[in-house]
C-alpha positions as a Markdown table, in Angstrom:
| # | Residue | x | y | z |
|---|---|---|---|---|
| 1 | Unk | 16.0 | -10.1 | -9.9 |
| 2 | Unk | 13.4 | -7.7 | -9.0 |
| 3 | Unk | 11.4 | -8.9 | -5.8 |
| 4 | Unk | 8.0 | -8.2 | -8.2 |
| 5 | Unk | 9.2 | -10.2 | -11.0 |
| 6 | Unk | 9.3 | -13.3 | -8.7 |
| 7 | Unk | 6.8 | -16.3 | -9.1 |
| 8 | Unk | 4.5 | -16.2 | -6.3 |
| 9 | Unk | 5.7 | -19.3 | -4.9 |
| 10 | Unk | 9.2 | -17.9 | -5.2 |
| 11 | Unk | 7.9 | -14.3 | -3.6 |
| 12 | Unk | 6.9 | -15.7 | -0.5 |
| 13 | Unk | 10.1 | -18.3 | -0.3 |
| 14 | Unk | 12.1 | -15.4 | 0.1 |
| 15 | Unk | 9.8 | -14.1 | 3.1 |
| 16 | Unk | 9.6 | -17.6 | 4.8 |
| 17 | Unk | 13.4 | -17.3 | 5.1 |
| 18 | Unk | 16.2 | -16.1 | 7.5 |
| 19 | Unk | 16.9 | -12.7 | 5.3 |
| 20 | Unk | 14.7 | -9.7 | 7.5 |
| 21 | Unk | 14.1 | -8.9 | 3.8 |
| 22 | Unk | 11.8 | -8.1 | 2.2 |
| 23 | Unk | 9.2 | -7.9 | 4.9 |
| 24 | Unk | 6.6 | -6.6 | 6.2 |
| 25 | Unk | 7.0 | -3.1 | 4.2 |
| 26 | Unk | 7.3 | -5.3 | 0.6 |
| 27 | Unk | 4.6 | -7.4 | 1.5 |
| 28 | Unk | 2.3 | -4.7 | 2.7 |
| 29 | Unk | 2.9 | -2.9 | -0.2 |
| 30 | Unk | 2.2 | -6.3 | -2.2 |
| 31 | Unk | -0.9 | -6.6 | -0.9 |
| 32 | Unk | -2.1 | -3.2 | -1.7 |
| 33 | Unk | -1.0 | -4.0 | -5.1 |
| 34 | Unk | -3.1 | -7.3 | -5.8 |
| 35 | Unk | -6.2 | -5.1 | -3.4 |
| 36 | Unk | -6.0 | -2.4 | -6.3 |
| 37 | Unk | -5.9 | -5.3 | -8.7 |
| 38 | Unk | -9.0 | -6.6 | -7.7 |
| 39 | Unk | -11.1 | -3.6 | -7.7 |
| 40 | Unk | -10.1 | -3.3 | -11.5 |
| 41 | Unk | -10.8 | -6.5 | -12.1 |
| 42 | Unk | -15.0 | -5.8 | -10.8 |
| 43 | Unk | -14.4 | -3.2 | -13.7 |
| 44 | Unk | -13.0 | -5.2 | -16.1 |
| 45 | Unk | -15.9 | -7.3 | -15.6 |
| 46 | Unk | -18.6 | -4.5 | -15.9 |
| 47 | Unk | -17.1 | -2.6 | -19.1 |
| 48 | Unk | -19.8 | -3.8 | -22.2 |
| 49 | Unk | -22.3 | -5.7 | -19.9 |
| 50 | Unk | -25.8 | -4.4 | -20.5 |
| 51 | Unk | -26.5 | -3.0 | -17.0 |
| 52 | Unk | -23.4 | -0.9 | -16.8 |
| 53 | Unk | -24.0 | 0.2 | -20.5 |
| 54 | Unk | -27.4 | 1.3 | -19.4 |
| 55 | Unk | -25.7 | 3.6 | -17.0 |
| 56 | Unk | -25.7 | 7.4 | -17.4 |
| 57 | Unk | -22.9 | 9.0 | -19.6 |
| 58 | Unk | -21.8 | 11.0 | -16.6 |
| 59 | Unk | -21.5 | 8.0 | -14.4 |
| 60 | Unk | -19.8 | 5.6 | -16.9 |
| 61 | Unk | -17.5 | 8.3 | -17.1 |
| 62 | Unk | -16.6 | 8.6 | -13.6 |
| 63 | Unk | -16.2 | 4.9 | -13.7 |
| 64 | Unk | -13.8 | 4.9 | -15.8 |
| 65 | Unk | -11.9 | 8.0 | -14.1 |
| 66 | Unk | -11.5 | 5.7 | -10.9 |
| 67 | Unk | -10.6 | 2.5 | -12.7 |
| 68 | Unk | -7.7 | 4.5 | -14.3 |
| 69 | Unk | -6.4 | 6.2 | -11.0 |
| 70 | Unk | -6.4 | 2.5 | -9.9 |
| 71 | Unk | -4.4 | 1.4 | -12.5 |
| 72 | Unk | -1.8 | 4.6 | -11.9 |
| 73 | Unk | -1.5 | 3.8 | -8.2 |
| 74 | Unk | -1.1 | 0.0 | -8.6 |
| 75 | Unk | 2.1 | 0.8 | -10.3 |
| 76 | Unk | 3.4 | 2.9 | -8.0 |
| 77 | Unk | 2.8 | 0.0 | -5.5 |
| 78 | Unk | 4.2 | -2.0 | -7.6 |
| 79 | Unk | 7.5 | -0.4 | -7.4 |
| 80 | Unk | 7.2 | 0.5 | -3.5 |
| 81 | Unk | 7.3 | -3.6 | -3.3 |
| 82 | Unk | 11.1 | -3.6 | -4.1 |
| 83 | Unk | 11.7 | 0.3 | -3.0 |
| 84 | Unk | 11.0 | -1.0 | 0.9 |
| 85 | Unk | 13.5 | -3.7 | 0.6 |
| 86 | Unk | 15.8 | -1.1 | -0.9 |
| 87 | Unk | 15.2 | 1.1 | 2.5 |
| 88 | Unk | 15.9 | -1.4 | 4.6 |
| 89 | Unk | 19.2 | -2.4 | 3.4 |
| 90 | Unk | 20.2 | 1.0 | 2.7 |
| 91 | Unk | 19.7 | 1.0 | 6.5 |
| 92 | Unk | 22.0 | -2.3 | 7.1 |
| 93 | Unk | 24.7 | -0.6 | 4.5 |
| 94 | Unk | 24.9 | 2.3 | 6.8 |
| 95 | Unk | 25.2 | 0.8 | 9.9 |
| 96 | Unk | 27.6 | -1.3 | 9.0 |
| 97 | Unk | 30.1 | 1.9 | 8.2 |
| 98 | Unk | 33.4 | 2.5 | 10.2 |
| 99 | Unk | 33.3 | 4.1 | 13.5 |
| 100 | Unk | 36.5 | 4.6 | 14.1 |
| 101 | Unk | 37.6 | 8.3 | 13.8 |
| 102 | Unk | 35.1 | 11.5 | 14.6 |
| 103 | Unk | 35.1 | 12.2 | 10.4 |
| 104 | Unk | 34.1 | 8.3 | 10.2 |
| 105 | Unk | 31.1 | 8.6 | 13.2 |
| 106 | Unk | 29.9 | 12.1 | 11.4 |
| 107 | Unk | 29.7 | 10.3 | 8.2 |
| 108 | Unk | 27.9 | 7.0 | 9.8 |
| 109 | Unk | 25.5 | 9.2 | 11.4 |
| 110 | Unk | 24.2 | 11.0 | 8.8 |
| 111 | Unk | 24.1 | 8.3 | 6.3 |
| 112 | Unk | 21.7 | 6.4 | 9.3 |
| 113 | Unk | 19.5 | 9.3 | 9.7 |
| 114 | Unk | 18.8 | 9.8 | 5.8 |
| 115 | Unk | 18.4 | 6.3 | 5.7 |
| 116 | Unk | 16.0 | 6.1 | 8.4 |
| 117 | Unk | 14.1 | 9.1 | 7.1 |
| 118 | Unk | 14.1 | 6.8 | 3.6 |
| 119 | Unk | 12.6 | 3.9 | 5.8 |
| 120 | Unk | 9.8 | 6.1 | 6.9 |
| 121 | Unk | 9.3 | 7.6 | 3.6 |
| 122 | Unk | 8.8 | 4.5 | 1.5 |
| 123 | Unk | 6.1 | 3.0 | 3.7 |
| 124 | Unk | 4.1 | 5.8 | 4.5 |
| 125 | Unk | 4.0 | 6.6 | 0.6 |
| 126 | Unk | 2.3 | 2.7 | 0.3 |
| 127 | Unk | -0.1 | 3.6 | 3.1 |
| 128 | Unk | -1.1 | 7.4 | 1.6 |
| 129 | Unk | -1.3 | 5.2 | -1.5 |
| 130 | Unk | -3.6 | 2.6 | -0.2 |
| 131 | Unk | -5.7 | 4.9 | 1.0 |
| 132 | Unk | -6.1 | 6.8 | -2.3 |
| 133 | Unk | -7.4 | 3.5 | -3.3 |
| 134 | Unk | -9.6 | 2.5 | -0.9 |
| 135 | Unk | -11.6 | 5.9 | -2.1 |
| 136 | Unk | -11.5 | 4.4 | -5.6 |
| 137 | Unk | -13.8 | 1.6 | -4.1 |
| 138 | Unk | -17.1 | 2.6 | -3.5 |
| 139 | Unk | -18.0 | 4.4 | -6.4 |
| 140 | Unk | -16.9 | 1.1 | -8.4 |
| 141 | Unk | -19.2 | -1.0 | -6.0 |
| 142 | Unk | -21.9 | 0.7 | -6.3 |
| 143 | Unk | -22.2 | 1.0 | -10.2 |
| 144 | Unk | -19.9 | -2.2 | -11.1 |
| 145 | Unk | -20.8 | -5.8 | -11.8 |
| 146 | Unk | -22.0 | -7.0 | -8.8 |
| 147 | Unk | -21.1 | -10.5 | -9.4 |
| 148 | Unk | -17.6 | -9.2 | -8.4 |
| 149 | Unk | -19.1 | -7.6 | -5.3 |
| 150 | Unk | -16.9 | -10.5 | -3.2 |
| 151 | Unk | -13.6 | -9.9 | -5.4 |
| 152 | Unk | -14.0 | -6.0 | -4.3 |
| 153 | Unk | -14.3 | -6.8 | -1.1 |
| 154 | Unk | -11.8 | -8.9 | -0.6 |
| 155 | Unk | -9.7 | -6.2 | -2.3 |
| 156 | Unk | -10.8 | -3.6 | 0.1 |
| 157 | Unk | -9.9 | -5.9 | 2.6 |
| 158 | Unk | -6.5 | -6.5 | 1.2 |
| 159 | Unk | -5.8 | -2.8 | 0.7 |
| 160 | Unk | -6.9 | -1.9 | 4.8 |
| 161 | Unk | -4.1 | -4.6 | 5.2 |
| 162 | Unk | -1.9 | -3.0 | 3.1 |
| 163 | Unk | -2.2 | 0.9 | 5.0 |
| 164 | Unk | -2.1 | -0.8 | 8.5 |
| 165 | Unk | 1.0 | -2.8 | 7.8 |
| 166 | Unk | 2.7 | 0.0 | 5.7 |
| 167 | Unk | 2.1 | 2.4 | 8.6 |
| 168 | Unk | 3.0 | -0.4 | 11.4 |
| 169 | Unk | 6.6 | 0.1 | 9.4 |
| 170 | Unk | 6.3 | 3.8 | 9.7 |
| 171 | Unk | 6.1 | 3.6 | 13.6 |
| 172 | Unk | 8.9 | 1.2 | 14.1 |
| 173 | Unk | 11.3 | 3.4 | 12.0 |
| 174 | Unk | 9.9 | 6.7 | 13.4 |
| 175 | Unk | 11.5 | 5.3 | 16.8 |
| 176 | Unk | 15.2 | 5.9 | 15.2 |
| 177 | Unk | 14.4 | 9.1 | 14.0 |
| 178 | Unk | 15.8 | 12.4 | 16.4 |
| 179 | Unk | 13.4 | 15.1 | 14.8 |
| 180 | Unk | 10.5 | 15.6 | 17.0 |
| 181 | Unk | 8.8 | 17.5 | 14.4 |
| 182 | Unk | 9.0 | 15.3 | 11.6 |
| 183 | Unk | 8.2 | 12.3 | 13.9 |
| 184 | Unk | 5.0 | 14.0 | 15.2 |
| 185 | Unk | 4.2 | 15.0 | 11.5 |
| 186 | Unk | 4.6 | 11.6 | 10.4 |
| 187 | Unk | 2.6 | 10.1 | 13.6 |
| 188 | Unk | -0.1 | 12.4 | 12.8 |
| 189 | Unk | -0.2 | 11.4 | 9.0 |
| 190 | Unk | -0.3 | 7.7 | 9.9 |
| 191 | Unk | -3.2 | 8.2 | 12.9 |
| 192 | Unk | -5.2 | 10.3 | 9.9 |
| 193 | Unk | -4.7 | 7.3 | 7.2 |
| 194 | Unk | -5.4 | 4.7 | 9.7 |
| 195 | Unk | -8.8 | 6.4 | 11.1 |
| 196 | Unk | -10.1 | 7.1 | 7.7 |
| 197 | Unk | -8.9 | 3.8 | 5.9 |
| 198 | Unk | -10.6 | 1.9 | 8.8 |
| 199 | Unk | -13.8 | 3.8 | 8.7 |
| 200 | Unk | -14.0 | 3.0 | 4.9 |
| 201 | Unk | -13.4 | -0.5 | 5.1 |
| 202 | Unk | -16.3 | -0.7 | 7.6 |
| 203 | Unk | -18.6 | 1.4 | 5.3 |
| 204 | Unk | -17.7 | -0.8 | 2.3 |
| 205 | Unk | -17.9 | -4.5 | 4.0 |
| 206 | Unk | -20.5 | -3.3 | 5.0 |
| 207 | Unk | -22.5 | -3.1 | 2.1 |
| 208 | Unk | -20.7 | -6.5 | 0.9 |
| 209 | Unk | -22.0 | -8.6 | 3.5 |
| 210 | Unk | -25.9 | -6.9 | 2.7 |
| 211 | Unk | -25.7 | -7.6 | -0.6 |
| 212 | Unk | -24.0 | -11.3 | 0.0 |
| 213 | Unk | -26.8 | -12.3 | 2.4 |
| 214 | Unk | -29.5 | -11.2 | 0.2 |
């Protein structure tokens, strides 16, 4: 069974277990997931209400534009949540190949570095997409149903988590990976994505809180 098809309370069973996965890469990518999730849901929750009706054309329009990409970038997510368990034990399956001859080492070798590059890959794709999302948000906050102005937070929130662990994943693994120059490219990537998703949860919570307090 898929790790996203699992009940909730099965889901995080399986983490609160001896198997390293899935882990932090699966959930991070989870919670990105269920962030997107709730951003859509403040749009959901906005679509035919009188105030957002009462919104310009071109606005309502632009609305809609982000609640879509949402929706195309939660299922991408969606699959990451099983794809990062998949790198991992790709990972395990090629260390655990034979050793024993120079053809045997070559083989072991390269099947480790392509699945180290995978176990880069997969996370930093969940942290370029959490981003994407998080520059979903404010447009939505500002023109949604701010009844939902908690839920959106809380999904901004959930979607910062989602980019820092997903790149946390991305460091550990670039530590196994001999390229220089696709370990600085990738260390660069992840310092860019964690800067700017940072910045916009600040900007965002921000305005939450404001709004909140009155």
């Amino acid at each position: 069974m898929k790790l996203i098809d699992m009940t909730v309370d099965n889901f995080v069973k399986e983490v609160d277990s001896n198997s390293p996965a899935p882990g932090g890469g699966s959930v991070a990518a989870l919670a990105s997931d269920i962030g997107a999730g709730l951003a859509r849901m403040m749009a959901h929750l906005s679509f035919g209400k009188k105030k957002y009706e009462a919104l310009d054309e071109n606005i309502k329009e632009e609305f809609k534009t982000r609640f879509d990409n949402l929706g195309d970038i939660r299922e991408k997510l969606n699959e990451l949540v099983d794809e990062d368990t998949k790198s991992f034990n790709a990972f395990m399956k090629a260390l655990k190949m034979p050793k024993d001859t120079f053809k045997e080492i070559m083989e072991r070798n390269k099947a480790l570095a392509d699945a180290t590059l995978y176990s880069i890959q997969v996370p930093y794709q969940t942290a370029t997409l959490s981003l994407q999302a998080m520059k979903e948000l404010e447009f939505l906050m500002d023109n949604g149903n701010q009844n939902a102005i908690t839920d959106i937070g809380v999904g901004t929130l959930m979607l910062c988590t989602g980019l820092e662990g997903a790149i946390l994943n991305v460091k550990v693994n670039l530590m196994g990976l001999e390229d220089n120059n696709i370990r600085e490219t990738y260390s660069e990537g992840c310092a860019h994505m964690l800067a700017e998703g940072k910045e916009i949860r600040d900007r965002l919570m921000t305005k939450v809180h404001e709004r909140v307090e009155g």
